[in-house]
C-alpha positions as CSV (number, residue, x, y, z in Angstrom):
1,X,28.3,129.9,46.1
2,X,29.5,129.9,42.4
3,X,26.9,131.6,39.7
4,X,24.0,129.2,38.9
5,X,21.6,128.6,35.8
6,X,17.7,129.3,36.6
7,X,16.3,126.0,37.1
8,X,16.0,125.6,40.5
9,X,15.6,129.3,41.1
10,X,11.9,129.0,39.2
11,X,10.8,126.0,40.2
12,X,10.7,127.5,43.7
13,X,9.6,130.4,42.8
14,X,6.5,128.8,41.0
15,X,5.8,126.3,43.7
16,X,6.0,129.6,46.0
17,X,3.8,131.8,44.4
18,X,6.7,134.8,44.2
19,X,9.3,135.9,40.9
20,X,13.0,136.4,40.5
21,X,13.9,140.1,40.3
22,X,16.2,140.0,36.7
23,X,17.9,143.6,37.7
24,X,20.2,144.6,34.2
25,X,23.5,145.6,34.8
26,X,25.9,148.1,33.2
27,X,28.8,149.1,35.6
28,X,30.3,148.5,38.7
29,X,27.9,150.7,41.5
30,X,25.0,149.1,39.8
31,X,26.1,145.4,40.7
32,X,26.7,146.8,44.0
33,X,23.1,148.2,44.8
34,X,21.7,145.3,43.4
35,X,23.5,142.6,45.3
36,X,24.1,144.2,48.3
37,X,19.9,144.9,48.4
38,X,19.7,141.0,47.7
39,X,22.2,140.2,50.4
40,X,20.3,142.2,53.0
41,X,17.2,140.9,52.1
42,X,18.5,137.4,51.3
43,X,16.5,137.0,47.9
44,X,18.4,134.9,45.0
45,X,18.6,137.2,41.9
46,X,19.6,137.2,37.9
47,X,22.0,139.8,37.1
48,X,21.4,140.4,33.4
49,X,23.1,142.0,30.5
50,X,22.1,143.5,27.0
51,X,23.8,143.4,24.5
52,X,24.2,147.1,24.4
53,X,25.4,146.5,27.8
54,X,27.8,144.2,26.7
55,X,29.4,146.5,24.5
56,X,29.6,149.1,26.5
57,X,31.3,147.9,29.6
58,X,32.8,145.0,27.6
59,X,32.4,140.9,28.7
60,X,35.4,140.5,30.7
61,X,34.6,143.6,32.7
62,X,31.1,142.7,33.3
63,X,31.7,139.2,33.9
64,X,34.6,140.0,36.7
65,X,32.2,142.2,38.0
66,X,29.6,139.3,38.8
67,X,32.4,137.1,40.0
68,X,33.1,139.6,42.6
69,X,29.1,140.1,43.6
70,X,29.6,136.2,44.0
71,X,32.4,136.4,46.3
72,X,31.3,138.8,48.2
73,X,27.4,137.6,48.9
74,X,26.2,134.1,49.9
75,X,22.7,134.7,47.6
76,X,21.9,132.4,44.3
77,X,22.9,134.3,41.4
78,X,22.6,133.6,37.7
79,X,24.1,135.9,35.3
80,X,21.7,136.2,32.2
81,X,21.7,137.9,28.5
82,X,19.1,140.0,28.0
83,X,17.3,140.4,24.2
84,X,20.1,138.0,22.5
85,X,19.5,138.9,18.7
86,X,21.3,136.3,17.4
87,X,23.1,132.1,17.9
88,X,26.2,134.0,17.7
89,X,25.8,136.4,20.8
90,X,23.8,133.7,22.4
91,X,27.1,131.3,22.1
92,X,29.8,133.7,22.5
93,X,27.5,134.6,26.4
94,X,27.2,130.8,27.0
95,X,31.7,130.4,26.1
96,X,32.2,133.4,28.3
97,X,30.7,132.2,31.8
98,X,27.4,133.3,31.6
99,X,24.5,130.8,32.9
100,X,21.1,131.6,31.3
101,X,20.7,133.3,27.8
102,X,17.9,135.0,26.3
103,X,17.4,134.4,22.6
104,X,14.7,136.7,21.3
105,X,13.0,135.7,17.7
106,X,9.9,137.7,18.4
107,X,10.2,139.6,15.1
108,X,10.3,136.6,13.6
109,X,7.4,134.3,11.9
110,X,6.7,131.3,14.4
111,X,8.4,128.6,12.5
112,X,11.9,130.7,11.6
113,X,11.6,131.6,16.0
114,X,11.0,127.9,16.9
115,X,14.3,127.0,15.0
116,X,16.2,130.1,16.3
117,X,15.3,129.2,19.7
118,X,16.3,125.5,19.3
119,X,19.3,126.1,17.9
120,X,20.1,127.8,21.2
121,X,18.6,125.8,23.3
122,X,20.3,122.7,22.4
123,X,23.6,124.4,22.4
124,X,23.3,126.2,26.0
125,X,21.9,122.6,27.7
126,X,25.2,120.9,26.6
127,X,26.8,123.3,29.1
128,X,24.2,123.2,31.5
129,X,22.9,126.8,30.4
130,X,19.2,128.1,30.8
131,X,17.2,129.5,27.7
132,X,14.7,132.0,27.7
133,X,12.9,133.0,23.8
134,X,10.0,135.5,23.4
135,X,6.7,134.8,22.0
136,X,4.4,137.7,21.0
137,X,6.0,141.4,21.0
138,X,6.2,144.4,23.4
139,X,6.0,147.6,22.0
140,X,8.8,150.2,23.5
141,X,12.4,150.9,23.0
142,X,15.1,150.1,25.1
143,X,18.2,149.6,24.6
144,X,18.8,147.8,21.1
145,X,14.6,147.0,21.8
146,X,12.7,149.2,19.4
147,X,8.9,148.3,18.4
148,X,6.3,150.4,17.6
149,X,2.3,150.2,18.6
150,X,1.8,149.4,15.5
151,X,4.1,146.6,15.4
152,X,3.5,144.5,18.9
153,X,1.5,141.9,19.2
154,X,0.0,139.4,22.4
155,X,0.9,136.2,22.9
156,X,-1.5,133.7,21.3
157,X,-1.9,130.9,24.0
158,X,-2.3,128.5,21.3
159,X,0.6,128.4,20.0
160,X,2.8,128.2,23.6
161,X,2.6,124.6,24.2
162,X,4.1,123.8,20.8
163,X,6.7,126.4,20.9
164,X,7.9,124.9,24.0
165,X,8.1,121.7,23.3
166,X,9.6,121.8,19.6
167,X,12.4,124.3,21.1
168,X,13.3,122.7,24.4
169,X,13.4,126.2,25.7
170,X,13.3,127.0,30.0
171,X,11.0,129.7,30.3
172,X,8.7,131.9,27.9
173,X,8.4,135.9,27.9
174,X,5.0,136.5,26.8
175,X,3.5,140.0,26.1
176,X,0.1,140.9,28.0
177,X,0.6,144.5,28.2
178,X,3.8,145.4,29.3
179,X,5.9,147.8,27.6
180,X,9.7,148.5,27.3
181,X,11.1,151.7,28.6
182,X,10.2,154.6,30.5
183,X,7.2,155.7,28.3
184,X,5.0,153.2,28.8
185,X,1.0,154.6,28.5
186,X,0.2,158.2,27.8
187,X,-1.3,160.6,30.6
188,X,-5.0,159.1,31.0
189,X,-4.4,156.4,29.7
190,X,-5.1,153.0,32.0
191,X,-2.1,150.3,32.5
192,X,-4.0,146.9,32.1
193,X,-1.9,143.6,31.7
194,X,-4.1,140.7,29.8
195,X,-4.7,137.9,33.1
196,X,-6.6,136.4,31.2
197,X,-3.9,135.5,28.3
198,X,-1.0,134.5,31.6
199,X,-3.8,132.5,33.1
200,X,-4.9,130.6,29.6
201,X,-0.7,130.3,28.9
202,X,-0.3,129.0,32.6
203,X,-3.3,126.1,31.8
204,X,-1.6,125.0,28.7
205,X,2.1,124.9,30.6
206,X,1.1,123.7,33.9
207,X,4.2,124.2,35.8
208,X,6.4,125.9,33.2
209,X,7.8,129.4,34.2
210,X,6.9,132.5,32.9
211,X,8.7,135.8,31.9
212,X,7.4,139.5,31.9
213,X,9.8,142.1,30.3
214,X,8.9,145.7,30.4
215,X,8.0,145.7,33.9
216,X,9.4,148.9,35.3
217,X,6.4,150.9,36.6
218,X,8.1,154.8,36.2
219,X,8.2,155.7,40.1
220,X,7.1,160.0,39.8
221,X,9.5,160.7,42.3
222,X,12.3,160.5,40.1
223,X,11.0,161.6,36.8
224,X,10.2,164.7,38.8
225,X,13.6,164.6,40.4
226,X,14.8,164.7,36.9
227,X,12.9,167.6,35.8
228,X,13.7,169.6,38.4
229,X,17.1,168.9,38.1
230,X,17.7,169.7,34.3
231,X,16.0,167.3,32.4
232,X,12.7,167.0,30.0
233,X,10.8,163.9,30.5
234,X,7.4,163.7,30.1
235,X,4.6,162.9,31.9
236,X,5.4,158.7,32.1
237,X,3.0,156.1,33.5
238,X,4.3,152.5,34.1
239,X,2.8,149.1,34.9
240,X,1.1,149.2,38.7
241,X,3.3,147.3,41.3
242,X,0.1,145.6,42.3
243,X,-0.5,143.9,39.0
244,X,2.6,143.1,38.8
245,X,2.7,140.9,42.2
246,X,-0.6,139.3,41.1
247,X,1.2,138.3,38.1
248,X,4.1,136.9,40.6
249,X,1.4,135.0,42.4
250,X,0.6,133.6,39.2
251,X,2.9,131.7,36.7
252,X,5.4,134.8,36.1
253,X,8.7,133.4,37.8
254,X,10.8,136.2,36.1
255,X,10.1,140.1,36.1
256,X,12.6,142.3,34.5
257,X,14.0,145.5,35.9
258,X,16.0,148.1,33.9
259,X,14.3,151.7,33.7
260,X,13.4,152.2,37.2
261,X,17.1,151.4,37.9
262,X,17.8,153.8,35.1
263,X,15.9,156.3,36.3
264,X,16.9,156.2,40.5
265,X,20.4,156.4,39.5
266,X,20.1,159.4,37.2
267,X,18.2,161.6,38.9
268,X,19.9,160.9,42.2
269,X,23.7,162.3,40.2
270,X,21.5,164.7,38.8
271,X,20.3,166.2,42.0
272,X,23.8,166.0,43.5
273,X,25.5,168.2,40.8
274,X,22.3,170.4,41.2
275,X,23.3,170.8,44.9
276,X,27.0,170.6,45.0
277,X,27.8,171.7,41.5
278,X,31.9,172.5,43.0
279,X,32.0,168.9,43.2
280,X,34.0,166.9,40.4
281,X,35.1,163.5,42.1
282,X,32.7,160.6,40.7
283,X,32.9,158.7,43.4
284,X,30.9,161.6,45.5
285,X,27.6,161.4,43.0
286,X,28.2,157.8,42.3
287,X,27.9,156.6,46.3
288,X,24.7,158.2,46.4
289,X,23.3,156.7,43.3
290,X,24.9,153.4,44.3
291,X,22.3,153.3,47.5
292,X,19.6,155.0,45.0
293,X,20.0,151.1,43.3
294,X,20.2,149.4,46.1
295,X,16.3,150.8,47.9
296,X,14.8,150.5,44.6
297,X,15.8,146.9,44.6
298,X,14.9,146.4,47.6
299,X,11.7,147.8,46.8
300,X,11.4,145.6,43.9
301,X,11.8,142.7,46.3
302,X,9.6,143.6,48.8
303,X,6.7,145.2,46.7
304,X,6.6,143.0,43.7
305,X,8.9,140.0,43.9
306,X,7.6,138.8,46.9
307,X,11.5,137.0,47.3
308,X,12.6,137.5,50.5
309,X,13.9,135.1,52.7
310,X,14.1,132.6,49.4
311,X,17.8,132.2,49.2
């Protein structure tokens, strides 16, 4: 089955009341855990790429790495940028073999993020590419994602329906409470995602599929891990898997996945060198955090996608 866009992929997912897992990617034993959780579980997934990502590991490598997750699983896969900053990332993504592209113009005022996002948009549809853009801002930083309290904002319902419609765009992140990264809400403080701004966004784009970024809900098993092991996180609270499915239930066809990944695989090679610090061969601590990805995916799928069986 060769890579495809995310069309079809929501449209079942928002006629079936359940969300694509978008899982970001960096290397090679990440792509693994990811797909082969997928393939088990035969759930259609986006593998998705940051622009930090990008640089990092390098388009070709990345790209040849999907192909190969292709080949070697018989799920739906669409291969997506993550946080595109700019037309020119977007387009060089969209050239290179990638099927869904996110162009982010959140920090921008409404009108200059309307023409940023159809400017996109009407490039990626000649090639029969999917666009996601952003309106409203999640605090948090990740990756080249940095945005203070201070600084986010919610989505205003009111302005969706245009946005949409002036851009051409596939599907809408929207901020009601989420946050990027690992650090989320301070000890004591209570996670609460805004229903009541999905459900007014849903009304006014009946049908339309929806996008939640910042989703990772910090699993204390492996912040502890870390500490134990070495490191110095704090006390971290994420976004309850439970409000998360009830937003999958709901319009949210897309949830996005990148610290809990972050954080299984690190402390898993952090507890291996812990216990078997004589051992130097990366393919020994990288086997182990390979599987690490691959249950928290499938945890993903099972707890909060709600996607199994869809392929």
């Amino acid at each position: 089955m060769p890579l495809v866009n995310t069309v079809e992929m929501f449209k079942k997912a928002y006629e079936g009341g359940y969300a694509i897992g978008a899982f970001n990617v960096n290397n090679m034993e990440i792509v693994q855990g990811i797909t082969e959780a997928c393939q088990e579980l035969k759930s259609p997934v986006i593998l998705q790429v940051s622009g930090g990502a990008r640089k990092y590991a390098n388009h070709t490598y990345l790209t040849k790495l999907v192909e190969a997750a292709v080949i070697e699983t018989d799920v739906p896969i669409a291969l997506h940028l993550d946080h595109g900053n700019s037309f020119e990332l977007c387009k060089s993504c969209i050239d290179g073999g990638f099927t869904s592209v996110m162009i982010d113009g959140s920090h921008l005022s409404f009108e200059e993020n309307v023409a940023l996002a159809k400017q996109v948009a009407d490039y990626a549809h000649q090639f029969n590419v999917t666009v996601e853009a952003e309106l409203g801002r999640l605090a948090g930083i990740e990756d080249a994602v940095n945005v203070s309290a201070e600084d986010a904002s919610y989505t205003n319902p009111a302005e969706v329906q245009e946005f949409v419609e002036r851009t051409g765009v596939d599907s809408l992140a929207i901020a009601i409470g989420t946050s990027h990264g690992a650090y989320k809400f301070k000890p004591g403080q209570k996670p609460q995602l805004r229903f009541d701004i999905l459900e007014e966004v849903a009304r006014r784009l009946p049908g339309f599929p929806i996008v939640l970024h910042g989703a990772s809900s910090v699993v204390p098993e492996f912040v502890e891990m870390i500490n134990k092991f070495g490191g110095q996180m704090p006390d971290a609270i994420g976004i309850p898997e439970d409000m998360l499915r009830q937003a999958a239930k709901m319009a949210v066809c897309k949830i996005n996945v990148d610290s809990d990944l972050r954080l299984a695989m690190t402390a898993t090679i952090r507890k291996y060198l812990a216990e078997n610090p004589s051992h130097f061969d990366p393919r020994q601590y990288l086997a182990p955090a390979r599987t690490a990805i691959k249950d928290m995916v499938a945890h993903k799928i099972n707890t909060v996608m709600g996607s199994a069986g869809k392929a």
